[in-house]
C-alpha positions in Angstrom: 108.6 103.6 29.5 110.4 102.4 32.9 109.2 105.2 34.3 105.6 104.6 33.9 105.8 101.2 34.8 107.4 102.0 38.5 104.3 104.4 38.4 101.9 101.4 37.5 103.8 99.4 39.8 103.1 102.2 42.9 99.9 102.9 42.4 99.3 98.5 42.4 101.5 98.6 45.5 99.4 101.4 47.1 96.1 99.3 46.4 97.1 95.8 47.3 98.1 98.0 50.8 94.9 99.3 50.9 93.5 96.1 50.5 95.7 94.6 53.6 94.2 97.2 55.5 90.7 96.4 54.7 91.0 92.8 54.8 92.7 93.5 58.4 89.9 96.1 59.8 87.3 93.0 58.8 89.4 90.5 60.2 89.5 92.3 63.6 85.5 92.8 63.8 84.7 88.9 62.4 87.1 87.7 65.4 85.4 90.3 68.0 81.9 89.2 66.7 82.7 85.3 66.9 84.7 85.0 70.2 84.0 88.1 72.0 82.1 87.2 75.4 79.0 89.3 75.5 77.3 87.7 78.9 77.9 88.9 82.1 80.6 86.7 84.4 80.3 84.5 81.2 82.4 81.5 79.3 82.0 82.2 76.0 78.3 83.0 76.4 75.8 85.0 74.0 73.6 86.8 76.1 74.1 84.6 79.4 74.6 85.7 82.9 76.8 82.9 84.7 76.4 81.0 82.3 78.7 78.7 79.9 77.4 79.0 76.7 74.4 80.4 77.7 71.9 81.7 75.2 69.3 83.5 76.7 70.2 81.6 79.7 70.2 82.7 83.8 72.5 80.3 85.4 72.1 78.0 82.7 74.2 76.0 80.6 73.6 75.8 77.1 69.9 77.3 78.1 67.8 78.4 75.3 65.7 80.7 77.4 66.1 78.7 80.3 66.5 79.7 83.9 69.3 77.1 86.3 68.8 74.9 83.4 68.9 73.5 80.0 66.5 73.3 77.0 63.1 73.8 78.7 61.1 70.3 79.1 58.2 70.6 77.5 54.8 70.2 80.4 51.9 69.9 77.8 50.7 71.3 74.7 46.9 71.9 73.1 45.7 71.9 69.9 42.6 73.7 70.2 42.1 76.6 72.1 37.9 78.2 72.4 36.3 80.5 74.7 34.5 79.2 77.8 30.7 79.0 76.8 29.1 80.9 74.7 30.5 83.4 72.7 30.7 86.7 74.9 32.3 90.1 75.9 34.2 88.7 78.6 35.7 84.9 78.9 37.9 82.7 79.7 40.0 80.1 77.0 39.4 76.7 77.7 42.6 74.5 76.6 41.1 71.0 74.2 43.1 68.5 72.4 45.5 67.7 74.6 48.6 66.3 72.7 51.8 66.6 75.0 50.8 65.5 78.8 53.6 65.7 81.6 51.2 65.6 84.2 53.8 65.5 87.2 53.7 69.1 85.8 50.1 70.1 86.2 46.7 69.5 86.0 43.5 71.4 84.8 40.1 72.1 86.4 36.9 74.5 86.1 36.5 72.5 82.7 39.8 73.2 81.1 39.9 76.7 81.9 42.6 76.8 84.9 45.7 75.8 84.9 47.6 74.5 88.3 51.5 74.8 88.0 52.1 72.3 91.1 56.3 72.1 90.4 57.9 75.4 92.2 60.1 77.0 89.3 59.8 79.3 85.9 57.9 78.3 82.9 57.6 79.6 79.5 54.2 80.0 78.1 53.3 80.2 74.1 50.1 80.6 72.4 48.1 81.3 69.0 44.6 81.1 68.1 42.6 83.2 66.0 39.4 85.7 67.5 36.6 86.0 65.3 33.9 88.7 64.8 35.8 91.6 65.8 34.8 95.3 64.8 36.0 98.6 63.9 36.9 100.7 66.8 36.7 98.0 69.3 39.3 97.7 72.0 40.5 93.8 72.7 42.5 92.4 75.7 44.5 89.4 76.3 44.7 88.9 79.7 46.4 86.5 82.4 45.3 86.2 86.0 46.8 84.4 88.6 45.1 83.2 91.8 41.9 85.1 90.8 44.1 88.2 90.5 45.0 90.0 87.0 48.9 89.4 86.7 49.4 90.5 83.3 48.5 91.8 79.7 49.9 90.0 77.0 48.2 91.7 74.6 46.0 95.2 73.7 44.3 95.5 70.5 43.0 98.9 69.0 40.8 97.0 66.0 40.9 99.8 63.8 40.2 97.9 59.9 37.2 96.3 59.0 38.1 92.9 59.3 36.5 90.7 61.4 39.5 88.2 62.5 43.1 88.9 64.4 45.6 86.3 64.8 46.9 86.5 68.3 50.2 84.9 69.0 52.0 85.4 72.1 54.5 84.2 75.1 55.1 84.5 78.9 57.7 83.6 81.0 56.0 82.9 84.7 56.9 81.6 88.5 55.2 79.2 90.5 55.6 78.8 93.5 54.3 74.9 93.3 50.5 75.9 94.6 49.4 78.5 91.9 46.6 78.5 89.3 46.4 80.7 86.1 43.9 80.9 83.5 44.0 82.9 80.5 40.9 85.6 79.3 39.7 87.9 76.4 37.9 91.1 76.8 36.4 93.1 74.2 33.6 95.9 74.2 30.7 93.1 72.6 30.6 89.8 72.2 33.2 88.2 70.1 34.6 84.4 69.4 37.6 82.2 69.2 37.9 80.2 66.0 38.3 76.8 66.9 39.9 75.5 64.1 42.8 73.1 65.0 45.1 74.9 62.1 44.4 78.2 64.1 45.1 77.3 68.1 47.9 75.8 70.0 49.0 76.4 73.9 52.1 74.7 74.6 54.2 75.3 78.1 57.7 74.4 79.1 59.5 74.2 82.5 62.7 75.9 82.5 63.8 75.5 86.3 64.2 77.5 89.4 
């Protein structure tokens, strides 16, 4: 009988060890997840370069996607979004329904349709709206021009199901240099639309420094 208890007694000695060991091998990888630095020449930052508790931050402190700075501030924001005139292969979005206006920021002309960043510095660009009367087979862009030039495209549709509608919803990150003008435009093989629904559209831009 003594003997099988020291044998009970090893074997629960050999798992509560194996159990130290586990409970060690975790503690080790929650402590590297928490405190370990993962930005370059960082304090403590996630995914900052220079920064001090940086997220997503160049030069920033406490940055949220911000560039030399903090929590973007926010330049305007629109609630609907449309095409240009009338419905067609080829247009640009005109920006309605202004809600947020920081116009030290910006302003607008060629009715709505161009946007004038006129403070030197990065901003961050986000938009959703919903294009209507799509068709099979048909090839859609989202593009952004700058100065009269193409700069980018945000997005490139192959529309390969029957349905008529796509929810776009994107973001940019751009530079001004104080004396620039963007405008946004959609390009499709036909004539096609943007819904414009409030609950579909929104535009909404943020400075986030030098």
């Amino acid at each position: 009988m003594v003997e099988n208890k020291s044998s009970l007694f090893g074997i629960i000695a050999i798992i509560i060890g194996a159990s130290g060991l586990g409970l060690g091998a975790f503690s080790v990888v929650n402590f590297q997840v928490v405190e370990g630095p993962q930005g370059d020449d960082g304090q403590d930052g996630q995914d900052g370069i220079n920064g001090t508790d940086g997220l997503d931050g160049i030069n920033g402190t406490d940055g949220i996607d911000g560039v030399n700075g903090s929590l973007g501030e926010v330049v305007g924001i629109w609630n609907k979004l449309s095409n240009w005139g009338v419905p067609s292969s080829d247009y640009r979005i005109e920006l309605d329904d202004i809600r947020v206006n920081n116009s030290k920021y910006f302003y607008l002309s060629a009715l709505n349709t161009s946007l004038h960043l006129i403070i030197s510095g990065w901003y961050r660009i986000s938009l959703r709206f919903l294009w209507e009367g799509l068709f099979s087979g048909g090839v859609y862009e989202l593009r952004l021009y700058k100065n009269g030039a193409r700069s980018e495209t945000l997005l490139r549709l192959y529309h390969e199901i029957s349905d008529q509608y796509y929810h776009v919803s994107s973001f940019i990150h751009i530079l001004s240099d104080g004396d620039d003008v963007f405008y946004f435009s959609c390009v499709g093989p036909v004539s096609f639309d943007i819904c414009s629904w409030l609950t579909f559209g929104q535009l909404a831009i943020e400075y986030i420094g030098i």
